[in-house]
C-alpha positions in Angstrom: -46.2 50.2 7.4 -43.7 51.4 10.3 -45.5 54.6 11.4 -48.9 52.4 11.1 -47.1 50.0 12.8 -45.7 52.4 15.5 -48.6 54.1 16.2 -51.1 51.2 17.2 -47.6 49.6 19.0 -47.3 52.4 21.8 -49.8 54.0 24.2 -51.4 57.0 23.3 -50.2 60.0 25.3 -51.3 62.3 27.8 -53.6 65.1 26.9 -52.4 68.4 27.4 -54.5 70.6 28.7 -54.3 72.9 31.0 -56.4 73.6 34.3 -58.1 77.0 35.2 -56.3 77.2 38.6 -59.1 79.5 39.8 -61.5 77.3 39.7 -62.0 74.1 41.9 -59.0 71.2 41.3 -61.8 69.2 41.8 -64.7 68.1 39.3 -67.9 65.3 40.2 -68.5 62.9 37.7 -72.0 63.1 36.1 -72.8 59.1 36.3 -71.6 57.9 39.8 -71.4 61.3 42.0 -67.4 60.8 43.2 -66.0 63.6 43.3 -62.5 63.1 41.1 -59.1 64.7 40.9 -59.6 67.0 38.1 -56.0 66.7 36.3 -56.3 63.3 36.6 -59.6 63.0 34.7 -58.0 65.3 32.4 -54.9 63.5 31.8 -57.6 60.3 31.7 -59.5 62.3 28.0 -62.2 62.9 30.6 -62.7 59.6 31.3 -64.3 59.1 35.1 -61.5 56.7 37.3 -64.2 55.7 39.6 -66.8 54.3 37.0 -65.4 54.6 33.6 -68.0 57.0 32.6 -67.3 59.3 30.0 -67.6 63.8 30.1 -68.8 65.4 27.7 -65.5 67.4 26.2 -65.9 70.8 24.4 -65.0 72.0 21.2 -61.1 72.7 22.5 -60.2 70.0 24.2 -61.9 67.2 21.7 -59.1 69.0 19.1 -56.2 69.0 21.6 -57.0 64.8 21.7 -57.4 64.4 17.5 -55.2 66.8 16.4 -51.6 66.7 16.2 -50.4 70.0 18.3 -50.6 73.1 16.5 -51.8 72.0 13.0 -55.5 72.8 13.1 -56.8 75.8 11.3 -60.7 76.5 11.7 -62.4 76.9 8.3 -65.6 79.1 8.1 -66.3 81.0 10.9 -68.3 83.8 11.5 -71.3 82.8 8.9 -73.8 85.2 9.4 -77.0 83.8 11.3 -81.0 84.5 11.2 -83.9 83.9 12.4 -86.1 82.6 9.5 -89.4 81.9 12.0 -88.9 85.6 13.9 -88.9 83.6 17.0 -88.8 85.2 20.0 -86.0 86.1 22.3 -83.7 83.3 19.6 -80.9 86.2 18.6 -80.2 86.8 22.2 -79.9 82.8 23.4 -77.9 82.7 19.9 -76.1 85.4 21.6 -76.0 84.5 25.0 -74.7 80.7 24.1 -71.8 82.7 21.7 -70.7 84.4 25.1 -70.8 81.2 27.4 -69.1 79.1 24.9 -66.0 81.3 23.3 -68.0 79.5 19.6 -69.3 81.0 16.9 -71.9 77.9 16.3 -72.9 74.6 17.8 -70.8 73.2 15.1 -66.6 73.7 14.6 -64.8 72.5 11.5 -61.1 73.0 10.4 -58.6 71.0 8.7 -55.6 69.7 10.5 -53.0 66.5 10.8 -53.4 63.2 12.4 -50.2 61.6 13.2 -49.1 63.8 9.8 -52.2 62.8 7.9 -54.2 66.1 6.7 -58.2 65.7 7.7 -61.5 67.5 8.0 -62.6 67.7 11.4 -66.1 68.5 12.7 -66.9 68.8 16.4 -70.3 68.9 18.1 -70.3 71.0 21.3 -73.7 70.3 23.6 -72.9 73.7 25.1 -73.8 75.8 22.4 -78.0 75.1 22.1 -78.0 71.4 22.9 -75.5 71.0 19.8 -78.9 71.6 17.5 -78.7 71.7 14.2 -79.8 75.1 12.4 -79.3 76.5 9.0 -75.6 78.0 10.2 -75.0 74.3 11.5 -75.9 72.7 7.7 -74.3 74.9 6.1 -70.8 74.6 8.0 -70.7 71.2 7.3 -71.4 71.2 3.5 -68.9 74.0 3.1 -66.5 71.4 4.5 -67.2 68.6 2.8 -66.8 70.6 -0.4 -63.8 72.1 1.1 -62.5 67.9 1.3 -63.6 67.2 -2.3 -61.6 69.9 -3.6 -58.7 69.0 -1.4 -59.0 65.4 -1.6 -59.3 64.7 2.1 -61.2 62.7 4.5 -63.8 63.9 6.8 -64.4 63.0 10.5 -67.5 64.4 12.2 -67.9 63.6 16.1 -71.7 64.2 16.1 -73.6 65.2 19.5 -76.8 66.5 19.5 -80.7 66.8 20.6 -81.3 67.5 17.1 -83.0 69.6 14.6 -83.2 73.2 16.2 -86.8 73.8 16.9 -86.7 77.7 16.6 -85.7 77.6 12.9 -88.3 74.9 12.5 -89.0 73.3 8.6 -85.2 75.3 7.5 -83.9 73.6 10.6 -85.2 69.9 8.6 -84.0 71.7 5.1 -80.4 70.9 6.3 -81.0 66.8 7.0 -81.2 66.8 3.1 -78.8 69.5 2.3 -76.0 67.7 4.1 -77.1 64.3 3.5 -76.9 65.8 -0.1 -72.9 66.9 0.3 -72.3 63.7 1.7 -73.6 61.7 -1.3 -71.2 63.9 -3.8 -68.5 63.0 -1.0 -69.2 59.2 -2.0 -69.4 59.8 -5.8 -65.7 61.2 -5.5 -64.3 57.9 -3.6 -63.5 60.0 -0.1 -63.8 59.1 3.3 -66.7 60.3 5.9 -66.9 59.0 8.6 -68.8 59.9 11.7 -67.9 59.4 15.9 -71.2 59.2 18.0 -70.8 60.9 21.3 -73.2 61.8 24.1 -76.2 62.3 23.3 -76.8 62.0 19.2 -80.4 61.8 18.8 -82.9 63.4 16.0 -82.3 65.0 13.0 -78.4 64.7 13.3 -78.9 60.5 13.5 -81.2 60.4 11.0 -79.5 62.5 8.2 -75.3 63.3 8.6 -74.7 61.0 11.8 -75.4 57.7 10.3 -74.3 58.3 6.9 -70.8 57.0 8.0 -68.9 54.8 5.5 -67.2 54.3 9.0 -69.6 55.0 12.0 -67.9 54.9 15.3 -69.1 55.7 18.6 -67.7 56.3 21.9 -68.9 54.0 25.0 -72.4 54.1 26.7 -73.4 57.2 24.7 -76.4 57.5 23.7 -77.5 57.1 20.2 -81.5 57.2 19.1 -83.9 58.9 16.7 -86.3 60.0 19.4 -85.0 60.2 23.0 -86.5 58.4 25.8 -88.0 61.6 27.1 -90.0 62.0 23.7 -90.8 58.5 23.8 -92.0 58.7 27.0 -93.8 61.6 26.3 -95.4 60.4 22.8 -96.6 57.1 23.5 -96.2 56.3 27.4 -93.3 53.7 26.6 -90.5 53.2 29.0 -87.2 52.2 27.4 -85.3 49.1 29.4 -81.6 49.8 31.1 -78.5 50.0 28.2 -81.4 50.4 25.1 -80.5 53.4 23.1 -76.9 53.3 24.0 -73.4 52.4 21.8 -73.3 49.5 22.8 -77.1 48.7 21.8 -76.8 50.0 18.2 -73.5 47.8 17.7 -75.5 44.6 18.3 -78.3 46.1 15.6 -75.9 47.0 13.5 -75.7 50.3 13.1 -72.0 51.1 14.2 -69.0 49.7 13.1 -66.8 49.6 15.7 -67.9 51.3 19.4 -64.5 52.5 20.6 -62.7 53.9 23.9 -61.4 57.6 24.0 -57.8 56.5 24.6 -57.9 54.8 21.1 -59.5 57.2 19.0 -56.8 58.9 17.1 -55.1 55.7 16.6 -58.1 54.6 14.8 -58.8 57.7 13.2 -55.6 57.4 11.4 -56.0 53.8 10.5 -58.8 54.7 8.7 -57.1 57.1 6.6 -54.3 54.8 5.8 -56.9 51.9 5.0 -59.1 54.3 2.5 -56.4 55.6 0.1 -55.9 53.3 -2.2 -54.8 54.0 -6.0 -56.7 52.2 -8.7 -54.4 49.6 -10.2 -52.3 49.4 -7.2 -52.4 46.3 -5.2 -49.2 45.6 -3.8 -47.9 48.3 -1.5 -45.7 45.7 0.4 -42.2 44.9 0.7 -40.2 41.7 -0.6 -40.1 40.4 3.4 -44.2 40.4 3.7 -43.9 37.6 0.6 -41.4 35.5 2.1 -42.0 32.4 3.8 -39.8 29.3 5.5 -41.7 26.3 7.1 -40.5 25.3 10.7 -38.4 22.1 11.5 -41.3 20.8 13.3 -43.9 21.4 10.9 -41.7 20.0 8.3 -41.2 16.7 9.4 -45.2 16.5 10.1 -45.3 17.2 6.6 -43.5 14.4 5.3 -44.7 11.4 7.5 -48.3 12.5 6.9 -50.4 10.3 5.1 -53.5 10.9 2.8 -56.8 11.4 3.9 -59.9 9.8 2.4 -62.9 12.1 1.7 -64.7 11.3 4.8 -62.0 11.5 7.2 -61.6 15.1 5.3 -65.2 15.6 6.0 -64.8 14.5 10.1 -61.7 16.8 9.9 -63.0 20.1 9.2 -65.9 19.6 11.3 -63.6 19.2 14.4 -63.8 22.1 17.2 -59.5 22.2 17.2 -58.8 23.1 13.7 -58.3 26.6 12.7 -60.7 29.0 11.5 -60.4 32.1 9.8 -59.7 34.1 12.7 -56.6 31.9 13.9 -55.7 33.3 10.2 -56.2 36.4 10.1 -54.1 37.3 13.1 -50.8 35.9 11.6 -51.6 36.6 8.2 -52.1 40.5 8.8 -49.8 42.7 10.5 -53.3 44.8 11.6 -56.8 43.9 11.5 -59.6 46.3 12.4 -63.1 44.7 12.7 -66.0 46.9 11.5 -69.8 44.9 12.3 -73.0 45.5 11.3 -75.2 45.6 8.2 -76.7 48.9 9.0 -80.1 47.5 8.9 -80.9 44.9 11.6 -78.5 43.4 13.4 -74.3 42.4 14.1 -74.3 38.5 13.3 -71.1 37.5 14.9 -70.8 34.3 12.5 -69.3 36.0 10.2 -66.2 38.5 10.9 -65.2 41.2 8.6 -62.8 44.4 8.5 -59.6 45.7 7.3 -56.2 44.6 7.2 -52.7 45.2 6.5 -50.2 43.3 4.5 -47.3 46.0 4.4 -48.7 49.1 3.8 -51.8 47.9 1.3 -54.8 47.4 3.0 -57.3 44.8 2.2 -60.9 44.1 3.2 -61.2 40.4 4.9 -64.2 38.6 5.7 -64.4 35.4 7.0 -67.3 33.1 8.6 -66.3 32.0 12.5 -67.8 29.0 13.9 -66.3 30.1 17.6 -64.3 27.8 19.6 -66.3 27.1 22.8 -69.9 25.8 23.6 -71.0 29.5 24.3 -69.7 30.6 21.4 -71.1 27.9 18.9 -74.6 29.0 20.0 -73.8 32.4 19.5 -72.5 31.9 15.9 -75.1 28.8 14.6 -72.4 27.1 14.4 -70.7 29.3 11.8 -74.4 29.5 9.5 -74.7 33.2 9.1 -78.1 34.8 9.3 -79.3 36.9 6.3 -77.6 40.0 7.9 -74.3 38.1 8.2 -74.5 38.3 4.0 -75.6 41.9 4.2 -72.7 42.7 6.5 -70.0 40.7 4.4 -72.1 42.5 1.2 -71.8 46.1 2.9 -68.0 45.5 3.4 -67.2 44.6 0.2 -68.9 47.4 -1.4 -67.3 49.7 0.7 -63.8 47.9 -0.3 -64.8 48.8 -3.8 -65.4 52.2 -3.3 -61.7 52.7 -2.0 -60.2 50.2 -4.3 -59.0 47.8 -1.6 -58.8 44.1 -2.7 -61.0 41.9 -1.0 -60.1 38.0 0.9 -63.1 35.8 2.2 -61.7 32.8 4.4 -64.6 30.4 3.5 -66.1 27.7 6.6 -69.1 27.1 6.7 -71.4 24.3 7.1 -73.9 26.4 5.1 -76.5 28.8 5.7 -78.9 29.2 9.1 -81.9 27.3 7.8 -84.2 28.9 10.8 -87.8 30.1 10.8 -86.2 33.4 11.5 -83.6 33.5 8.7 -86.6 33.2 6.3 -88.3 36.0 8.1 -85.3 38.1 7.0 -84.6 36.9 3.5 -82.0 34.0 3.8 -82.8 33.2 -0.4 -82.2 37.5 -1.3 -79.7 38.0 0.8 -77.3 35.1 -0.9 -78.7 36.0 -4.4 -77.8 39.2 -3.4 -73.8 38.7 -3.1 -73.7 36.3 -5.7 -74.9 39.3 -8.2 -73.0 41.6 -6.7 -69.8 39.7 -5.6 -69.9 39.2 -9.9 -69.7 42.8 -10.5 -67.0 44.1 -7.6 -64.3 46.0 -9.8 -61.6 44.9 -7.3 -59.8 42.0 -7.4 -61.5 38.9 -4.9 -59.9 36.1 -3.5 -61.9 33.1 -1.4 -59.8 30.7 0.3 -61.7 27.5 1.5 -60.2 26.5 5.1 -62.9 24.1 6.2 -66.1 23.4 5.5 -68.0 24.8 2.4 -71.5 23.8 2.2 -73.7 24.6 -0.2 -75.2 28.5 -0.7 -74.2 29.8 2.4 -70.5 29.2 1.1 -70.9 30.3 -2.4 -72.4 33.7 -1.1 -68.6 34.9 -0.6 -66.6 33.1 -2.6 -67.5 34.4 -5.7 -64.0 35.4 -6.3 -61.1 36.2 -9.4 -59.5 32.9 -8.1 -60.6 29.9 -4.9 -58.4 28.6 -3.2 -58.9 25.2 -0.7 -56.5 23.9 2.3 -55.8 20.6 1.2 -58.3 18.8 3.7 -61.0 21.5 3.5 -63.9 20.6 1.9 -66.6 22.0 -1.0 -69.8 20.6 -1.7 -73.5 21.5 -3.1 -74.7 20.2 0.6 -73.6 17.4 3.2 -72.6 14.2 2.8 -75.5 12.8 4.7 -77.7 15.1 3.0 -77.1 13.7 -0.3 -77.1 10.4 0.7 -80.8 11.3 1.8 -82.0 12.7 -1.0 -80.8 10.5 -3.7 -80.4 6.8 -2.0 -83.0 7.6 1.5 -80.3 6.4 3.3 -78.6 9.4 5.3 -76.3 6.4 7.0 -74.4 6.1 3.2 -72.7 9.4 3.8 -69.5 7.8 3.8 -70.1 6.4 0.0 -71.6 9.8 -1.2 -68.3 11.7 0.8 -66.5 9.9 -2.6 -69.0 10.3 -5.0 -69.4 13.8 -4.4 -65.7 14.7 -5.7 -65.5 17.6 -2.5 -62.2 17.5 -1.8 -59.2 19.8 -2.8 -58.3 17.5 -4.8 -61.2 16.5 -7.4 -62.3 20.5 -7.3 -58.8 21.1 -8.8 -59.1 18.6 -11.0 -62.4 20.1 -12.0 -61.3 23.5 -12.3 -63.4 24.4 -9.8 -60.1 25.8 -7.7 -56.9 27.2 -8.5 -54.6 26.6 -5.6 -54.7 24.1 -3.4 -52.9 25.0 0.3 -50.8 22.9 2.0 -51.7 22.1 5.5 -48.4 20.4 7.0 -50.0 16.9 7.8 -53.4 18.7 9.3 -54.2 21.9 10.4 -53.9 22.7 14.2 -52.4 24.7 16.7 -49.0 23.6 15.6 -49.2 24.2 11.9 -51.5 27.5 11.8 -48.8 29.7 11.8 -47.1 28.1 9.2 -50.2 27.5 7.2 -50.7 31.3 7.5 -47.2 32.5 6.6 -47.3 30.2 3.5 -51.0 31.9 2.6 -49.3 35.4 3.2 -47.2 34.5 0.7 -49.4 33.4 -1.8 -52.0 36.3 -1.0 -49.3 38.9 -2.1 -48.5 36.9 -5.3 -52.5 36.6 -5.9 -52.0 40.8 -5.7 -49.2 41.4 -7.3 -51.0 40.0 -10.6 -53.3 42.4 -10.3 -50.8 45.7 -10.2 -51.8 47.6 -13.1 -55.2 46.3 -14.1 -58.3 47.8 -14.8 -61.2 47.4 -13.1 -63.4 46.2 -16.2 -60.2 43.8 -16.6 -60.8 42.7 -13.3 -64.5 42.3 -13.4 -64.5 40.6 -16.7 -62.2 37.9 -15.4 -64.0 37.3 -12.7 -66.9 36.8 -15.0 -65.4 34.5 -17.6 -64.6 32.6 -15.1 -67.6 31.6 -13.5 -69.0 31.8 -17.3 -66.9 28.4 -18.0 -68.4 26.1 -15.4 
């Protein structure tokens, strides 16, 4: 964990490049106008210091800012090219783009190191043909991809293109499927591919290798569409608003994981391969002082002078806006978290976080439903009840945690599921059925902690775990208080009386074997206890994975099964 540690600790340094003296020490940025110090836009990874706006970087200088110096080694050059459709005058702009360029191809790919890490790298250049993708294009990036499943490496693509390349026509679309065909056997062997969007990525590139990501990343205000606004302007007469089409725009849909400045790309890059090379059986790559834990004088005498709560003041308690939520956690918990959003199909629904962590050096996939802590932010989040695509993304995650072998955490708190005319639009009753089925299956091992509120569905759609855990004043129930007092009595003023009939509380679920830990929350979780609280869970989480050192994954899976089989 030190060099993952180190690297996200200090800033990334200066690119070195040098400047062509000849030409002008001056360069004008493409967005605002300014005319800009050139060396210092250079030493800024091309980043405009007027407007923030981001150049375009070719082939060279886009490997002087990944790789480490001196370790990349181009793979396949030279591949001989064609003209399938005998278009005219295509072998001399082939020729004349070789000559203006210094490539070979639209498309560069070589192995090399990443703070020491060996990778496949892919770059884009918009130079060479509008970075379009032809038969030479497809067939560079399969040979690499096979090229990283026979050396057991990841693969990072930064994709820019206007798309298929018109003058190879239907061979030009053969390649969408060839590649998204090399990228499906990349998944089958349990490696990483993941894809960086720069300016512009539109047409066949998005819709086959591009967003075939297990990580998609993109760099700010690119732009990112099937068909760009001059073809749909140009189709169908529509005019596309400001900012649609752009990073920022897919990340709200939910097609990106992360959208991510230049400055921080390697440093994520090589979080990515640290967080996606897990061994099977392995689930405690941390050291004796990530287990250890010692509660604070204060929080120690707030432990002993506090007194039991009933259910209901248990129920007012969790539904305050002061206690901690699984964010407050997660930041003292892990040593680095990394949020990834989206469900790749609709939308980002910001109720419900989810990414990876560290504990030490073994990374695990959290998720955790977030309520938000202002006015603004409880709108935003429903009030922590996630939308159908909040499942989808928390479903996505764990999946993906599968597929690398990381263990999974959900922090649980959640009044219960968005019961909008919108979240039935999307499937609220598939999308929790959904994770329940799947969440049954996950050959990893699962653990759900309970810090506030469980209600109902909507809290059972991640916490299907190998063992549940509750803070000692959270509560879990099959809905409200008031709701079951309005059901079964017609009297929703009775919630009190049903808070104790109910048996929700830490307590009575561990009694029931409904729970196997219950967390200890100091005399009441706050501001002044959530560290503690966390350190104490820390502990606990890497006892919960030091069980699970040396299992299979059917063992896992089939305990996780028996016991949801005894209820």
């Amino acid at each position: 964990m030190d060099l993952l540690k180190h690297v996200f600790g200090k800033k990334e340094t200066q690119v070195n490049v040098e400047v062509n003296t000849k030409e002008s020490d001056f360069v004008k940025c493409p967005k605002c106008g300014q005319i800009l110090d050139k060396q210092r836009v250079v030493n800024l990874k091309y980043v405009c210091y007027k407007c923030g706006s981001y150049f375009r970087v070719k082939t060279s200088n886009r490997i002087r800012m990944i790789a480490d110096n001196g370790t990349f080694t181009p793979l396949f050059e030279g591949l001989p090219n064609s003209n399938p459709l005998d278009f005219e005058g295509y072998e001399e702009k082939i020729k004349e783009a070789r000559e203006k360029t210094g490539l070979d191809e639209a498309l560069t790919v070589g192995k090399c190191q990443i703070y020491g890490e060996d990778a496949i790298i892919g770059i884009c250049d918009s130079r060479f043909l509008m970075s379009s993708m032809g038969h030479v294009v497809g067939e560079k990036l399969t040979l690499a991809i096979e090229k990283a499943i026979e050396e057991r490496l990841p693969v990072f693509v930064f994709c820019c293109s206007g798309g298929a390349r018109m003058q190879e026509g239907i061979v030009s679309l053969m390649q969408m499927a060839k590649t998204s065909a090399a990228i499906s056997r990349m998944a089958e062997e349990g490696l990483l591919y993941s894809t960086i969007l720069t300016d512009p990525t539109t047409g066949g590139v998005t819709a086959s290798f591009a967003m075939l990501g297990d990580v998609i990343l993109a760099e700010p205000k690119a732009l990112v569409g099937f068909a760009g606004p001059r073809v749909i302007r140009q189709t169908i007469g529509q005019e596309l608003p400001e900012g649609f089409q752009t990073s920022e725009f897919v990340l709200e849909h939910g097609f990106v994981d992360a959208v991510v400045e230049r400055k921080d790309l390697k440093k994520t890059l090589y979080f990515l391969i640290k967080s996606h090379k897990c061994k099977e059986g392995n689930y405690a790559d941390f050291d004796e002082a990530n287990s250890m834990y010692r509660i604070s004088e204060i929080v120690n005498e707030r432990y002993h002078k506090a007194k039991p709560k009933t259910a209901w003041e248990k129920v007012r308690e969790v539904r305050q806006a002061y206690r901690p939520q699984g964010a407050d956690y997660i930041e003292h918990i892990f040593d680095v978290f990394l949020e990834a959003h989206g469900d790749r199909a609709f939308r980002d629904d910001p109720s419900i976080i989810g990414g990876i962590g560290f504990i030490g050096n073994q990374p695990i996939t959290v998720i955790s439903e977030d309520k938000g802590k202002t006015p603004t932010d409880f709108q935003k989040k429903n009030f922590g009840m996630p939308m159908p695509e909040g499942y989808r993304k928390a479903l996505r995650l764990m999946k993906q945690a599968e597929k690398f072998n990381r263990p999974i955490v959900c922090f649980v708190n959640t009044p219960g599921a968005y019961p909008g005319m919108d979240a039935e639009e999307r499937g609220m009753g598939e999308s929790i059925a959904r994770n329940l089925l799947e969440m049954a299956k996950l050959t990893v091992p699962v653990l759900c902690i309970l810090v506030g509120e469980g209600g109902s569905g909507g809290a059972l759609a991640t916490a299907v775990g190998n063992e549940v855990w509750m803070l000692e004043n959270a509560t879990y129930a099959i809905l409200s208080p008031e709701g079951f007092a309005s059901i079964l009595w017609k009297d929703s003023n009775r919630a009190e009386e049903a808070s104790e009939v109910m048996k929700i509380t830490a307590d009575d679920l561990k009694a029931l074997n409904v729970i196997e830990k219950i967390i200890p929350e100091f005399g009441g979780a706050d501001d002044v206890t959530k560290v503690d609280i966390s350190h104490y869970m820390k502990k606990e989480i890497c006892t919960f994975l030091e069980k699970y050192t040396g299992f299979t994954k059917e063992q896992i899976k089939a305990e996780r099964l028996n016991r949801f089989r005894a209820f």
